[in-house]
PQR file of N, CA, C, O and H, with PARSE charges and radii, in Angstrom:
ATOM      1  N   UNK A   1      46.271  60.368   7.512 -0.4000 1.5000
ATOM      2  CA  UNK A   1      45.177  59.476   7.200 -0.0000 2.0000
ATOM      3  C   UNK A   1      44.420  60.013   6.004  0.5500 1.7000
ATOM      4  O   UNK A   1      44.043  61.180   5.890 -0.5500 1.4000
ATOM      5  N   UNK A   2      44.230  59.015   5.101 -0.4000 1.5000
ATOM      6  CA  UNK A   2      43.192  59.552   4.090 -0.0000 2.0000
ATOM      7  C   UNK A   2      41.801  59.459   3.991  0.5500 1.7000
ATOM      8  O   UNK A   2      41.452  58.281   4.068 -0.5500 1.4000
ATOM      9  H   UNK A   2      44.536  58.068   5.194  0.4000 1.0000
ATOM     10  N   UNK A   3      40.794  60.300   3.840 -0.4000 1.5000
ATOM     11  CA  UNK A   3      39.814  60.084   4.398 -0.0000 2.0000
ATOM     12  C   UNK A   3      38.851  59.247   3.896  0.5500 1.7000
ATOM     13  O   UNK A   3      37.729  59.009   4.344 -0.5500 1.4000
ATOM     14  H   UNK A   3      41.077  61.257   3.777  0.4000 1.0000
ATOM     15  N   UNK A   4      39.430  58.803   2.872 -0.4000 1.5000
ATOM     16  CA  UNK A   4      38.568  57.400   1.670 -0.0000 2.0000
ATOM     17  C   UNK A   4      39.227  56.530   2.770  0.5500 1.7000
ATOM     18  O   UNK A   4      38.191  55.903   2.986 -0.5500 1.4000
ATOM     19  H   UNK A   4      40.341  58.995   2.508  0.4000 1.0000
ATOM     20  N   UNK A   5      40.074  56.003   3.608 -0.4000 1.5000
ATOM     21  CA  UNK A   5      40.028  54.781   3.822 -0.0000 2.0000
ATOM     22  C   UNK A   5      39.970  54.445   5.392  0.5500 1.7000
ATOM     23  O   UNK A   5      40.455  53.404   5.835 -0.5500 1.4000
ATOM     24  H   UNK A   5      40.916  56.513   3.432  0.4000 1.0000
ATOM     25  N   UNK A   6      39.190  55.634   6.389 -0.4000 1.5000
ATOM     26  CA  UNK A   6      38.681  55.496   7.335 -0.0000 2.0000
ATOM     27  C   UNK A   6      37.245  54.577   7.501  0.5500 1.7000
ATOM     28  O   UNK A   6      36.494  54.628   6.528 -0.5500 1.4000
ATOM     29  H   UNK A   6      38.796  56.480   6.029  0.4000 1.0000
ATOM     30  N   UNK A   7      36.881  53.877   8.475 -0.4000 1.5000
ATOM     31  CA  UNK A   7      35.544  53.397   8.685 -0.0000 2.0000
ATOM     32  C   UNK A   7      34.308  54.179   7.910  0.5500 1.7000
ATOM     33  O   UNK A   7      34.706  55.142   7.256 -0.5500 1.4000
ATOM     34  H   UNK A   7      37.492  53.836   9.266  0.4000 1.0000
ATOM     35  N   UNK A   8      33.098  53.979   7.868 -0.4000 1.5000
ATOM     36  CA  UNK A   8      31.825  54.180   7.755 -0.0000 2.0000
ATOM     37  C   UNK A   8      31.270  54.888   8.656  0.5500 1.7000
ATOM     38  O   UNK A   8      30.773  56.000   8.478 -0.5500 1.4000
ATOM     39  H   UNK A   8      32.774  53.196   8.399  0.4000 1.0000
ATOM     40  N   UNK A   9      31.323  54.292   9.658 -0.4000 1.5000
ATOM     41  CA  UNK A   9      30.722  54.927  10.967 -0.0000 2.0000
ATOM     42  C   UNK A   9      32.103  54.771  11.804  0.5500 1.7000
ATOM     43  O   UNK A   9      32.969  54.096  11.248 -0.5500 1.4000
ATOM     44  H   UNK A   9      31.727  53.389   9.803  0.4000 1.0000
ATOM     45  N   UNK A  10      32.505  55.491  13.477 -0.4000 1.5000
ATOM     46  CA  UNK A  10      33.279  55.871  14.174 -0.0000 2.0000
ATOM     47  C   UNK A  10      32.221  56.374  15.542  0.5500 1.7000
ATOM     48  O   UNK A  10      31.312  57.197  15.434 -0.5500 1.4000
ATOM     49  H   UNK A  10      31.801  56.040  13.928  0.4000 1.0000
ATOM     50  N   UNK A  11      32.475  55.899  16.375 -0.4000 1.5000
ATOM     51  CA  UNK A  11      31.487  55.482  17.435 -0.0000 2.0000
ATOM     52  C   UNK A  11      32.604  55.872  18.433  0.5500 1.7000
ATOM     53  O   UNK A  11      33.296  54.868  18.601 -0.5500 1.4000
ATOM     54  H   UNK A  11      33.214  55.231  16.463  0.4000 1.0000
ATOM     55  N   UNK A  12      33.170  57.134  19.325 -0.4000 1.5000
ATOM     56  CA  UNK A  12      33.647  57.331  20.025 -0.0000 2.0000
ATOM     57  C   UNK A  12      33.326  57.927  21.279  0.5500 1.7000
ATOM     58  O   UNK A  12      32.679  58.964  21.421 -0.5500 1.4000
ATOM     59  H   UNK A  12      32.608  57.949  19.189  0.4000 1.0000
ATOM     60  N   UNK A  13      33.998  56.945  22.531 -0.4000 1.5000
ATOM     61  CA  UNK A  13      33.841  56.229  23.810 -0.0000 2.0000
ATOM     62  C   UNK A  13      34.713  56.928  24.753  0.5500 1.7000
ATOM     63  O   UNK A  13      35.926  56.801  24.588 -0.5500 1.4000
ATOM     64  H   UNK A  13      34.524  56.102  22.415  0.4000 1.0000
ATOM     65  N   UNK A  14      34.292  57.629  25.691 -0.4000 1.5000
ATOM     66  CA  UNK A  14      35.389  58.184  26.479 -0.0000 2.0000
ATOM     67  C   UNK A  14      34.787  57.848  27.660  0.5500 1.7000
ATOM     68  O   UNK A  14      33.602  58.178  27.713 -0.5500 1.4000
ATOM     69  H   UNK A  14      33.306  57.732  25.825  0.4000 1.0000
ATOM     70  N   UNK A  15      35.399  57.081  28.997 -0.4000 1.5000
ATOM     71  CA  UNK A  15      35.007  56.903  30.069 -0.0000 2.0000
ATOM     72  C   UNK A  15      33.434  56.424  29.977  0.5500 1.7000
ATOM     73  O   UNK A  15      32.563  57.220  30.329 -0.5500 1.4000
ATOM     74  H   UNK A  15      36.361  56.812  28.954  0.4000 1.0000
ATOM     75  N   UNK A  16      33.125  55.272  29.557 -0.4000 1.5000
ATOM     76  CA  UNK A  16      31.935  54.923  29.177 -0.0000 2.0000
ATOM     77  C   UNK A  16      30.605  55.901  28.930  0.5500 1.7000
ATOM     78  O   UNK A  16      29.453  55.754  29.337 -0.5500 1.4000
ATOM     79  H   UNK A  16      33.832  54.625  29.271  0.4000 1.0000
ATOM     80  N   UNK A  17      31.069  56.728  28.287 -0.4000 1.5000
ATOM     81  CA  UNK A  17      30.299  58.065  27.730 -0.0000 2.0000
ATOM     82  C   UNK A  17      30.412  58.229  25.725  0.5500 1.7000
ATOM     83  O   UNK A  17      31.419  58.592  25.117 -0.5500 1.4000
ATOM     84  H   UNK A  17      32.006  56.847  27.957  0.4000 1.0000
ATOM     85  N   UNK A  18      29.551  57.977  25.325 -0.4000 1.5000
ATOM     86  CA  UNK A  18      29.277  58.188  23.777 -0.0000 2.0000
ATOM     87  C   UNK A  18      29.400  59.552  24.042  0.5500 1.7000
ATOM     88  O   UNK A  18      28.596  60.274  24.632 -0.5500 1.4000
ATOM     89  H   UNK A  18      28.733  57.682  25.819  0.4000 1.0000
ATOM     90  N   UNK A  19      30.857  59.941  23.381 -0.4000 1.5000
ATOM     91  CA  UNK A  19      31.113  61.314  23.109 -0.0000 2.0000
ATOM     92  C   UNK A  19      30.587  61.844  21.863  0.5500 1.7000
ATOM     93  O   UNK A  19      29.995  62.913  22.009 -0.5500 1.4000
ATOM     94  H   UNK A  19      31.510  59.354  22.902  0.4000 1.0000
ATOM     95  N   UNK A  20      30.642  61.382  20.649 -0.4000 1.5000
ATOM     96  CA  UNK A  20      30.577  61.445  19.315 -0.0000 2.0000
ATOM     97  C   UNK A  20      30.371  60.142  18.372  0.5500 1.7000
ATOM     98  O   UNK A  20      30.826  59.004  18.486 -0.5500 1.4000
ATOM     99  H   UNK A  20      31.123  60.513  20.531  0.4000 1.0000
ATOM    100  N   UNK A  21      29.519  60.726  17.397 -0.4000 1.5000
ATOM    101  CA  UNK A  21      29.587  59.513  16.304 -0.0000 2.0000
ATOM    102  C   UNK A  21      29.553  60.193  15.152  0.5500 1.7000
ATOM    103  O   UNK A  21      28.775  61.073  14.784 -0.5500 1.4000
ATOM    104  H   UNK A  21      29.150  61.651  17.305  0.4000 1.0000
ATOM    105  N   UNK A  22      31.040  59.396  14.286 -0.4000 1.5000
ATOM    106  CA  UNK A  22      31.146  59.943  13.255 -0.0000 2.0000
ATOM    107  C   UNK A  22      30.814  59.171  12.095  0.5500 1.7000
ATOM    108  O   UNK A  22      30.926  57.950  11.983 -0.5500 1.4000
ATOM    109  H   UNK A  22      31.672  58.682  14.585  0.4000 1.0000
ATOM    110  N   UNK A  23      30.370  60.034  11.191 -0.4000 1.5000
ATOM    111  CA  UNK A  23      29.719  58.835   9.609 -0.0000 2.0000
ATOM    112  C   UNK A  23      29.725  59.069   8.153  0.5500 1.7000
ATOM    113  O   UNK A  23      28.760  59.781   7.876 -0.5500 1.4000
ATOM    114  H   UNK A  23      30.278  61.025  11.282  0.4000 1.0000
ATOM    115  N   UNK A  24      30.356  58.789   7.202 -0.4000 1.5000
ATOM    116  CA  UNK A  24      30.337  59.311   6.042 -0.0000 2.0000
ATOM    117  C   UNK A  24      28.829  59.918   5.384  0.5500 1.7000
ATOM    118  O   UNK A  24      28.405  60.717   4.549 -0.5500 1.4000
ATOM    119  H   UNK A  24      31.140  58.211   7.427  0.4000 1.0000
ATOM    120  N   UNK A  25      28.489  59.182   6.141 -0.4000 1.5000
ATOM    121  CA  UNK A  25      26.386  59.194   5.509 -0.0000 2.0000
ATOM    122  C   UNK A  25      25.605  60.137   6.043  0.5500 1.7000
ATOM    123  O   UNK A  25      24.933  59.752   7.001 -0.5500 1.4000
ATOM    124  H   UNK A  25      28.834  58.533   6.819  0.4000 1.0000
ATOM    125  N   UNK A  26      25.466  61.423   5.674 -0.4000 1.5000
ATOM    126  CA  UNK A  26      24.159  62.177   6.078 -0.0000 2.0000
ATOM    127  C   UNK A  26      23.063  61.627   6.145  0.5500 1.7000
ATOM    128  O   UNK A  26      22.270  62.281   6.823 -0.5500 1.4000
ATOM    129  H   UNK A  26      26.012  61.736   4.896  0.4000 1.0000
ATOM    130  N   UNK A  27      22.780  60.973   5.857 -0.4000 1.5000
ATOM    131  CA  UNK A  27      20.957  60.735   5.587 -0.0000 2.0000
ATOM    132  C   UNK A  27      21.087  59.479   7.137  0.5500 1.7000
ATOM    133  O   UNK A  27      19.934  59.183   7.452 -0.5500 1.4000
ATOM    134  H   UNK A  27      23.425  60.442   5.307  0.4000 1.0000
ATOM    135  N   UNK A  28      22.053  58.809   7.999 -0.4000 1.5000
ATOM    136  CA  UNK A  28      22.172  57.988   8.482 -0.0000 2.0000
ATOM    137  C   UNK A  28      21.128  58.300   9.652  0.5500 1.7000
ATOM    138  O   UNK A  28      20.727  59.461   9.580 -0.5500 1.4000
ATOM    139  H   UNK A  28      22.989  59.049   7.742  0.4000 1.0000
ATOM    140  N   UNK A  29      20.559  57.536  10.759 -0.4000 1.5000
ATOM    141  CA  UNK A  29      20.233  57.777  12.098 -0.0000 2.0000
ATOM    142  C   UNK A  29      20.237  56.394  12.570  0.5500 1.7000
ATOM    143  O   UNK A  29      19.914  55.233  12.315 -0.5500 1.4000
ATOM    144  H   UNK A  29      20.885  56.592  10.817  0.4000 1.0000
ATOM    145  N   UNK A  30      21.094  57.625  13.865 -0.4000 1.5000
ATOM    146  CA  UNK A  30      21.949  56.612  15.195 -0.0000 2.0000
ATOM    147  C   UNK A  30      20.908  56.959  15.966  0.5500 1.7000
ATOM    148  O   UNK A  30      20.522  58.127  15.946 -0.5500 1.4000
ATOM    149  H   UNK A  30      21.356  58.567  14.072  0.4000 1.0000
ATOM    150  N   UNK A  31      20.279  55.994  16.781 -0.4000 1.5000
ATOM    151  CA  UNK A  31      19.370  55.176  17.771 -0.0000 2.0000
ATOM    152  C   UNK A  31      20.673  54.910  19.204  0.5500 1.7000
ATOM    153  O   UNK A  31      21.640  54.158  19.086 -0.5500 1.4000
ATOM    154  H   UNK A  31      20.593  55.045  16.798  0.4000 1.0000
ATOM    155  N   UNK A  32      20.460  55.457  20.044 -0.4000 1.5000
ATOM    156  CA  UNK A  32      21.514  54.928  21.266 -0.0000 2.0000
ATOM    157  C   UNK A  32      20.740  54.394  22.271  0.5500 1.7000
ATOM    158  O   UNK A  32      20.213  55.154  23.084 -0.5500 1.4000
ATOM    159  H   UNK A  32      19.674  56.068  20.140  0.4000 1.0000
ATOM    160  N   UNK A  33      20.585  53.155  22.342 -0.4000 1.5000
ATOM    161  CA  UNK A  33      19.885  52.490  23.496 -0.0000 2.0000
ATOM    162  C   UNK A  33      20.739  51.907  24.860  0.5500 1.7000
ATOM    163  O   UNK A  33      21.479  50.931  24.738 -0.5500 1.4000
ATOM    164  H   UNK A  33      21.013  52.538  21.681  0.4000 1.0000
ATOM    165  N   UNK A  34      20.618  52.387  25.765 -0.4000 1.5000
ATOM    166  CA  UNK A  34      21.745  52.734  26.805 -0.0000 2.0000
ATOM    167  C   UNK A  34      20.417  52.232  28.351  0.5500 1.7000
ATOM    168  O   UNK A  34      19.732  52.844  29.171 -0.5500 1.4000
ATOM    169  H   UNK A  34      20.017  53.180  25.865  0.4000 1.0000
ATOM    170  N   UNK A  35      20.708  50.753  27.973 -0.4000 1.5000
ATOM    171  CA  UNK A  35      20.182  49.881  28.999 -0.0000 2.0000
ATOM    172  C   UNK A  35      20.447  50.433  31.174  0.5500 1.7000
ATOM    173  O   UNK A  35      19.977  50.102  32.262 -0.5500 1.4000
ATOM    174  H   UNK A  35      21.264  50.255  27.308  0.4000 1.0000
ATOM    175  N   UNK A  36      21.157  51.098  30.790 -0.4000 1.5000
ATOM    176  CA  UNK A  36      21.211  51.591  32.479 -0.0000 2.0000
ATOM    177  C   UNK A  36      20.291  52.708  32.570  0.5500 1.7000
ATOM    178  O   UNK A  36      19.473  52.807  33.485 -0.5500 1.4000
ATOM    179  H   UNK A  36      21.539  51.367  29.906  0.4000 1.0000
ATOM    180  N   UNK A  37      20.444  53.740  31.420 -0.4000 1.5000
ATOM    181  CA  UNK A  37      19.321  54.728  31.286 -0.0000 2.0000
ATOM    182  C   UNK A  37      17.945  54.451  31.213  0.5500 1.7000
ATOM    183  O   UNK A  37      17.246  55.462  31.147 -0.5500 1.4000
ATOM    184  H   UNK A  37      21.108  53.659  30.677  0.4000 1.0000
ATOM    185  N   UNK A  38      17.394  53.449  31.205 -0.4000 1.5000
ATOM    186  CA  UNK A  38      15.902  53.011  31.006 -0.0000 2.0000
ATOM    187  C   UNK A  38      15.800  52.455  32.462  0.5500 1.7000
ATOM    188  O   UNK A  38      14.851  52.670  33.216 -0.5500 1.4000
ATOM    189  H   UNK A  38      17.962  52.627  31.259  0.4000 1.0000
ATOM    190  N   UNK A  39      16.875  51.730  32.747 -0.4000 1.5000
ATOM    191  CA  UNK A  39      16.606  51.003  33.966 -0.0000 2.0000
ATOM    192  C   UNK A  39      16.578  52.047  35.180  0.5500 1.7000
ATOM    193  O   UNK A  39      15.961  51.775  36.210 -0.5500 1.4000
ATOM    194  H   UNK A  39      17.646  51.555  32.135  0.4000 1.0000
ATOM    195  N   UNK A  40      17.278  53.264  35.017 -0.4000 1.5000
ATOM    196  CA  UNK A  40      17.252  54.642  35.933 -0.0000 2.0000
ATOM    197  C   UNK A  40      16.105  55.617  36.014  0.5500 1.7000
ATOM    198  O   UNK A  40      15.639  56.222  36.980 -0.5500 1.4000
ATOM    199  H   UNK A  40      17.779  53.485  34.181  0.4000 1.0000
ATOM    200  N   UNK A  41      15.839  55.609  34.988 -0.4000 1.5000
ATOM    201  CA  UNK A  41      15.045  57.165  34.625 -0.0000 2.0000
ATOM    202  C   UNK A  41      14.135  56.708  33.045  0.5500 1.7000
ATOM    203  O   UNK A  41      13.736  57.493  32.183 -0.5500 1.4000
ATOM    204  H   UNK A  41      16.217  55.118  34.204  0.4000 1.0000
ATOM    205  N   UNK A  42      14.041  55.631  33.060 -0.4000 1.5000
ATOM    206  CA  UNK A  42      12.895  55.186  32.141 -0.0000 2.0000
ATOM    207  C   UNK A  42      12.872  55.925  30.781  0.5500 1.7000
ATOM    208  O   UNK A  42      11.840  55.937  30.111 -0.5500 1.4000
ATOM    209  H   UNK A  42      14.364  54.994  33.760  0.4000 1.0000
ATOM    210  N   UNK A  43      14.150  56.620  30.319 -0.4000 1.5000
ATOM    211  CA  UNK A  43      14.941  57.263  29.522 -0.0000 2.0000
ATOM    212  C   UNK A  43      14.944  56.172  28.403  0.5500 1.7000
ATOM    213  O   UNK A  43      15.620  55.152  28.535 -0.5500 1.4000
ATOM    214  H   UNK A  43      14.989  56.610  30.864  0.4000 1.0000
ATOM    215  N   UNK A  44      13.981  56.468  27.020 -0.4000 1.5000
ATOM    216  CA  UNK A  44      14.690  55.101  26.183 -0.0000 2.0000
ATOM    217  C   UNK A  44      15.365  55.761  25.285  0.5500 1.7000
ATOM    218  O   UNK A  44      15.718  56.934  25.407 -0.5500 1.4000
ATOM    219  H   UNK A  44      13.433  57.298  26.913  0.4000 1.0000
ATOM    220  N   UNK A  45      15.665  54.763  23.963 -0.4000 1.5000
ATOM    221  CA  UNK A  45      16.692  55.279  23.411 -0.0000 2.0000
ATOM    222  C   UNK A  45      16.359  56.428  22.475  0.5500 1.7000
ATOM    223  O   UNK A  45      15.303  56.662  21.887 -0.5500 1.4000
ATOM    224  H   UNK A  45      15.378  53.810  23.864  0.4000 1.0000
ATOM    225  N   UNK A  46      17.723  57.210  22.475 -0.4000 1.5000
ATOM    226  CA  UNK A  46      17.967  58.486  21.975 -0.0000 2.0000
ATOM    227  C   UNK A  46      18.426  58.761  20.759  0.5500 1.7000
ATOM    228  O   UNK A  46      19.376  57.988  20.634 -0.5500 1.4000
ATOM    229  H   UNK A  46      18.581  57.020  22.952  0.4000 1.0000
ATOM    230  N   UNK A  47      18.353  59.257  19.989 -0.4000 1.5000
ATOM    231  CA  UNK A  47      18.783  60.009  18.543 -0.0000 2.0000
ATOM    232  C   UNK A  47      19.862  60.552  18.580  0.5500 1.7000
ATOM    233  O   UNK A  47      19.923  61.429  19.442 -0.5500 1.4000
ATOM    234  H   UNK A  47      17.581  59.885  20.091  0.4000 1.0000
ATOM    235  N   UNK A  48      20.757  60.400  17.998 -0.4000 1.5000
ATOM    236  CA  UNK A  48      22.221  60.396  18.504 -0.0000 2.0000
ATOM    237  C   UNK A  48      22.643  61.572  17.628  0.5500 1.7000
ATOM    238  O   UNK A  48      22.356  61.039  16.556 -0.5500 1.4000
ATOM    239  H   UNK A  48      20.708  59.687  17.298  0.4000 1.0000
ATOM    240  N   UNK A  49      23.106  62.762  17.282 -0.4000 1.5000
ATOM    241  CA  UNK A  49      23.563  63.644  16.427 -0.0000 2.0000
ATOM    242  C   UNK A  49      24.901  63.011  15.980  0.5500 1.7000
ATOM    243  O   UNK A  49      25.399  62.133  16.684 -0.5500 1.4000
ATOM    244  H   UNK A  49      23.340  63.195  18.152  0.4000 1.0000
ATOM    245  N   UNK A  50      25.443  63.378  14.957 -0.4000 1.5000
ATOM    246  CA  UNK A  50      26.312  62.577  13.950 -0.0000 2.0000
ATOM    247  C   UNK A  50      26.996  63.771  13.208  0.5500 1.7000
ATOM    248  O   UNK A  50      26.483  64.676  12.550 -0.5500 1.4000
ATOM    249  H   UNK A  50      25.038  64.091  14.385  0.4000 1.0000
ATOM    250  N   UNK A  51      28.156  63.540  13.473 -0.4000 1.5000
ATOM    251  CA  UNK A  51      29.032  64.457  12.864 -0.0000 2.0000
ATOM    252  C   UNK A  51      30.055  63.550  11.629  0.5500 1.7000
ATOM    253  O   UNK A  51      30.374  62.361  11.670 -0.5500 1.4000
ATOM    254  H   UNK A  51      28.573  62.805  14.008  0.4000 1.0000
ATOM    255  N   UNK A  52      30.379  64.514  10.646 -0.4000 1.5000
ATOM    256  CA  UNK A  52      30.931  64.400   9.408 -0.0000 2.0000
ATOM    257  C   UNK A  52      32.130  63.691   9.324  0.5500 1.7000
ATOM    258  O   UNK A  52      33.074  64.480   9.289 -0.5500 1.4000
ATOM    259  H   UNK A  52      30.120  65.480  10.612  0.4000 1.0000
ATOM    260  N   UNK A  53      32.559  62.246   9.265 -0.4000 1.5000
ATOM    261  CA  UNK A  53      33.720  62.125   9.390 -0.0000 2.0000
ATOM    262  C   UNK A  53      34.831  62.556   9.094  0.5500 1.7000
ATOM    263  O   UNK A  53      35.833  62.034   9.584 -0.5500 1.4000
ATOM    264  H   UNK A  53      31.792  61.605   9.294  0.4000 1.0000
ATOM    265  N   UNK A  54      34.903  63.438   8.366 -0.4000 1.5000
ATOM    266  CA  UNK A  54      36.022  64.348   7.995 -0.0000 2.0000
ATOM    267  C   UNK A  54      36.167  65.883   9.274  0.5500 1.7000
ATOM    268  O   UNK A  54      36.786  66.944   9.202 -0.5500 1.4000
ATOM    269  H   UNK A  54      34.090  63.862   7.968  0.4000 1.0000
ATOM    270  N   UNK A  55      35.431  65.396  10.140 -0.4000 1.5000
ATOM    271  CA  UNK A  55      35.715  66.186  11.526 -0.0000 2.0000
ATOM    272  C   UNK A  55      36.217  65.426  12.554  0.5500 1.7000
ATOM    273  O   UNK A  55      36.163  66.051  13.614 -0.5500 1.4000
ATOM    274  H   UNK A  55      34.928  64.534  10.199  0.4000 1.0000
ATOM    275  N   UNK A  56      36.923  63.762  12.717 -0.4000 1.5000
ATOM    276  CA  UNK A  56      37.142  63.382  13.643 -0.0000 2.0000
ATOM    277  C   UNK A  56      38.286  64.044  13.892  0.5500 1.7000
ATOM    278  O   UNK A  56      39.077  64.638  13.159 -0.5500 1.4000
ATOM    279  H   UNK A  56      36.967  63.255  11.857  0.4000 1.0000
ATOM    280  N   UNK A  57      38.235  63.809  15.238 -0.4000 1.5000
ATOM    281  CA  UNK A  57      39.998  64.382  15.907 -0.0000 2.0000
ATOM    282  C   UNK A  57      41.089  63.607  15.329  0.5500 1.7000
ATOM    283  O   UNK A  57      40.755  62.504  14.896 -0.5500 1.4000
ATOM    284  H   UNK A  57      37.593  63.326  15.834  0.4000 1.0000
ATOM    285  N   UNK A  58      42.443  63.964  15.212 -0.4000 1.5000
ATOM    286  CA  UNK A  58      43.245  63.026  14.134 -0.0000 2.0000
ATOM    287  C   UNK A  58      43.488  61.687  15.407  0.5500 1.7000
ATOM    288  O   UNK A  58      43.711  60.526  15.063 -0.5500 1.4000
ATOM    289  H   UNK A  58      42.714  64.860  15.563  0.4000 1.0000
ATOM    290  N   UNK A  59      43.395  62.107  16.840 -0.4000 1.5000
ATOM    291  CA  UNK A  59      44.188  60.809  17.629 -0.0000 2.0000
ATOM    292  C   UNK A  59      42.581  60.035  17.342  0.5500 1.7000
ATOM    293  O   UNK A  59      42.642  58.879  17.761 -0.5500 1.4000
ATOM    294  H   UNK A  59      43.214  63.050  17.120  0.4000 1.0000
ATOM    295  N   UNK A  60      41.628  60.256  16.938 -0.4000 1.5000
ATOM    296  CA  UNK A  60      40.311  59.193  17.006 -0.0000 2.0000
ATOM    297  C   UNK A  60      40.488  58.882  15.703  0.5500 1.7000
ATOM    298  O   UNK A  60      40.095  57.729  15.532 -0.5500 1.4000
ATOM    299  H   UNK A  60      41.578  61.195  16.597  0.4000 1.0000
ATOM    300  N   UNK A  61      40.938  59.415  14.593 -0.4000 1.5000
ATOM    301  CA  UNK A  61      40.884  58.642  13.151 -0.0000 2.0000
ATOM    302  C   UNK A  61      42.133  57.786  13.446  0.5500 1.7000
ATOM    303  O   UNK A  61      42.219  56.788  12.730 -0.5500 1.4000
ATOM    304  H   UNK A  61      41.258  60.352  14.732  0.4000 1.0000
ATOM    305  N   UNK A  62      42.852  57.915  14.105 -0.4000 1.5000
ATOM    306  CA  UNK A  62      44.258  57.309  14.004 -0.0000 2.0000
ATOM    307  C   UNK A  62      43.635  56.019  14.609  0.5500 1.7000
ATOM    308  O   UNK A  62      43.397  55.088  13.840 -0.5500 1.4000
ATOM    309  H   UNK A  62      42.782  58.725  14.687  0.4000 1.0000
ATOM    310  N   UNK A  63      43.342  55.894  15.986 -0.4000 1.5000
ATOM    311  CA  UNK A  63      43.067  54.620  16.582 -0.0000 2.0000
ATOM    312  C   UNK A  63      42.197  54.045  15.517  0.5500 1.7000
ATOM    313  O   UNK A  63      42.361  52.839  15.333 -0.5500 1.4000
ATOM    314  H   UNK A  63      43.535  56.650  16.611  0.4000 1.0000
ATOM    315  N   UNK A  64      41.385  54.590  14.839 -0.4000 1.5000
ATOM    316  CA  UNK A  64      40.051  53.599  14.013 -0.0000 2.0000
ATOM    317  C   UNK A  64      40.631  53.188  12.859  0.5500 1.7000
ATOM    318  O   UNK A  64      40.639  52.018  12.476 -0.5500 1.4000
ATOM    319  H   UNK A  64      41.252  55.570  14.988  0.4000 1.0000
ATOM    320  N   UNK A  65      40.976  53.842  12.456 -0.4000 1.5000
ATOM    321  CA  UNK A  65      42.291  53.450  11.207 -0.0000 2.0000
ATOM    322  C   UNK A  65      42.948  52.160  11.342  0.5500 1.7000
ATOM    323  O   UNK A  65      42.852  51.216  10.558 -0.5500 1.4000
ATOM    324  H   UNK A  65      40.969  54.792  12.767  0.4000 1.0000
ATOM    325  N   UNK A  66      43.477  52.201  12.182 -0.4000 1.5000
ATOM    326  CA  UNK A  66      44.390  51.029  13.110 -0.0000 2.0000
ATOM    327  C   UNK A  66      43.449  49.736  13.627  0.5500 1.7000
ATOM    328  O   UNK A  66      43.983  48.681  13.971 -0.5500 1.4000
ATOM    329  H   UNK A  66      43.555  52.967  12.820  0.4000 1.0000
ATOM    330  N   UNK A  67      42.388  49.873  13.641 -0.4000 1.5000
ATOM    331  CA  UNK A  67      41.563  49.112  13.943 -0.0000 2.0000
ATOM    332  C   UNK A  67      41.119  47.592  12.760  0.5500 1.7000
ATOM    333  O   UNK A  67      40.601  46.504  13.012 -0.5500 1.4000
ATOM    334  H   UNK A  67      41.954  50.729  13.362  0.4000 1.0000
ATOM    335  N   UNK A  68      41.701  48.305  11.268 -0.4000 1.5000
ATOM    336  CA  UNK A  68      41.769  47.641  10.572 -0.0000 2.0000
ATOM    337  C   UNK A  68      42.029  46.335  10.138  0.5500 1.7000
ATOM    338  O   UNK A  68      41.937  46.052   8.943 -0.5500 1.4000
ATOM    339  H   UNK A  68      42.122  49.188  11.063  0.4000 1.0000
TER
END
């Protein structure tokens, strides 16, 4: 995969769990508003840390790639 022609952002989902979000954009902020968490524990939404897309795992660039 080349890394010019992956997504923008990469928003990866494991067992309905936001594992990672990946983004070409430093300066970006991810907001995660996670409607069961407010409705539980009055938890609102969270600031999401954001990693470099040139750190996704290759099987998560592969699926997003493909997504095309």
């Amino acid at each position: 995969m080349r890394l010019e022609d992956s997504p923008d952002v990469v928003v990866e989902s494991r067992g309905g769990v936001i594992v990672a979000i990946y983004t070409r954009n430093s300066n970006a902020r991810v907001v995660v508003v996670d409607w069961d968490d407010i409705s539980a524990s009055c938890q609102y939404g969270v600031i999401f840390p954001l990693d470099d897309i040139s750190g996704m795992p290759i099987d998560t660039a592969t699926v997003a790639n493909a997504a095309r």
